[in-house]
N, C-alpha and C positions, 0 to 999 in steps of 0.2 A: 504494500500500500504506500503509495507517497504521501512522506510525512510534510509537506507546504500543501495540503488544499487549499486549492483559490488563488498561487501564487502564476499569474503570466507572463512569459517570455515573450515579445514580441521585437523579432530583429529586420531587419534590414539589411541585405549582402547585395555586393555587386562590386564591380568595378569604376570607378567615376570615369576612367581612363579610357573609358571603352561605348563609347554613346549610350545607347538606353541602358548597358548593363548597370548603369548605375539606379537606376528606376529604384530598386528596393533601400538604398541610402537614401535619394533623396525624399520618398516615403515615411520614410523612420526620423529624417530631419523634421520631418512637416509635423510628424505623431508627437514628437520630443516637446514640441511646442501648444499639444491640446489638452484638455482638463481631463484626467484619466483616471477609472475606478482605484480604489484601493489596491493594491497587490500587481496594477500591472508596469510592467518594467516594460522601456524601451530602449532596444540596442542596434546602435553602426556599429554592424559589422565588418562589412567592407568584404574585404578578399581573407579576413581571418577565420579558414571554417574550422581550422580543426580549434583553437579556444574556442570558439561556440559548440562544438561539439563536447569537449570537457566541460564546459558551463553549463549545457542541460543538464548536468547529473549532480544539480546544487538544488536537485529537490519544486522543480518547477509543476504543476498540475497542466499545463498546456501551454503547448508553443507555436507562435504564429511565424512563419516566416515569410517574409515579401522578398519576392525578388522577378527577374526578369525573367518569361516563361514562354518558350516561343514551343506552340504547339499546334502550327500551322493558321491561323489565324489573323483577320486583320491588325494590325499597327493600332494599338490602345486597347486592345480588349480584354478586361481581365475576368480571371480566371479564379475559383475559392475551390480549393479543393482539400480534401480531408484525406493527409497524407496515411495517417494510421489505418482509417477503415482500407484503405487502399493496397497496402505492401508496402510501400516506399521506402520504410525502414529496411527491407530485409533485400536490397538491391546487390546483388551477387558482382555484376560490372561495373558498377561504381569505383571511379579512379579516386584515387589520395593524390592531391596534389596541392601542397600545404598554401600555394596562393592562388589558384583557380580550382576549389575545390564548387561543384554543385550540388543545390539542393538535395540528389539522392547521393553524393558521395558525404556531406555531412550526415543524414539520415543514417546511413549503414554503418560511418564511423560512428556513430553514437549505440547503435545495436551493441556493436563491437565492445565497446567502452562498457558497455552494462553487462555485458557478458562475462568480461574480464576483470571487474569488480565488485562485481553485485549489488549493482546500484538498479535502479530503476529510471527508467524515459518517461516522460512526460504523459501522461494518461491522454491528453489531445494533442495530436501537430497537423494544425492547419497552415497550408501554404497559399496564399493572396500573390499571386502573378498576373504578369502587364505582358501581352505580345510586343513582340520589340521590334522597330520599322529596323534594325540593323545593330549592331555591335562592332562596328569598328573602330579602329583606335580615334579618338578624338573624345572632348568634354562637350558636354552638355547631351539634355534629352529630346528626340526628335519632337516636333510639336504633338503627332498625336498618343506620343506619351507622355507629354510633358501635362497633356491635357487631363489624362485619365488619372492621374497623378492625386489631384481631392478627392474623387472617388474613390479609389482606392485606398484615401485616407479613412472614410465614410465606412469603409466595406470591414476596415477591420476595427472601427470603433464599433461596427453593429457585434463583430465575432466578440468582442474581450465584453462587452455588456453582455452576449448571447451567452457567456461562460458561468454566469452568476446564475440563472436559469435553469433551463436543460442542457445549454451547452451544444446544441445543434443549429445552426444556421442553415437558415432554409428550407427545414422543411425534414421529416425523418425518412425519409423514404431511398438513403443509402446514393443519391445522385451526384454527380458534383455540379456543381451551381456553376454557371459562366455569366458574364457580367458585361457588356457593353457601355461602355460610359457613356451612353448617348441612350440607352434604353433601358429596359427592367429586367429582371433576371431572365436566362433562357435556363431549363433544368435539360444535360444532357450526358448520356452512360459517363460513369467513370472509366477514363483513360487507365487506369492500374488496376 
């Protein structure tokens, strides 16, 4: 049983150096600056996966991660999907690579980690992703990330209030939610 119930992790990784990958930094910047429930922590992570990966095993009850999620999709459109129901954790091909580590190579580094300690993972890991118009080297976010960017402030202030609750966003019915920041939720199969 994880001994911090109610405690949330919500980070923010990406590259600034890299166009939209920075999407989940500049998110976390934005969060850093809103009025937020008791217990929830927000963190830049940046390109540091594997200390966030040793940091979820400080007893967190759910972890939100934002970051850049290109899964064929228009340029802005995010995506909430519920890593745990899913597998994510348990990603067998996920590379370690201590400054371009991705979302499922922190997830399995973290399995990993609980394995080898006996620690416990976060009872929720929800990931909050933006389609990315491109990741190449240069700074800033393309406009229609740059756009989707409140929304997806919005999306994970509904999930850390939705935690206090039941803890389901959107609806129980095992989907993953996708999110157009120009429309209202589309419910469609989970990818994992």
């Amino acid at each position: 049983m994880n001994t911090a119930t109610g405690r949330i992790l919500v980070a923010g990784v990406g590259n600034i150096f890299l166009g939209d990958d920075g999407f989940g930094v500049e998110a976390a910047r934005r969060l850093s600056a809103e009025d937020l429930p008791a217990g929830v922590e927000v963190l830049d992570a940046g390109v540091r996966g594997v200390d966030l990966a040793y940091r979820l095993l400080d007893g967190y009850d759910t972890f939100v991660l934002v970051d850049a999620t290109a899964r064929g999709g228009v340029p802005g459109t995010l995506y909430v999907l519920d890593a745990g129901e899913c597998g994510a954790v348990e990603n067998p091909d996920a590379v370690l690579d201590g400054h371009r580590m991705t979302p499922d190579a922190v997830l399995a580094l973290l399995g990993t980690l609980c394995a080898g300690t006996g620690g416990t993972p976060p009872r929720r890991i929800m990931v909050v992703g933006c389609e990315p118009a491109g990741v190449d080297e240069g700074m800033g976010l393309s406009p229609a990330v740059e756009a989707a960017v409140p929304a997806a402030v919005g999306l994970v202030l509904g999930l850390v209030g939705a935690q206090e609750g039941d803890g389901r966003p959107g609806g129980d019915d095992g989907v993953t939610c996708e999110r157009d920041h120009e429309s209202d939720y589309e419910r469609s199969p989970s990818p994992w």
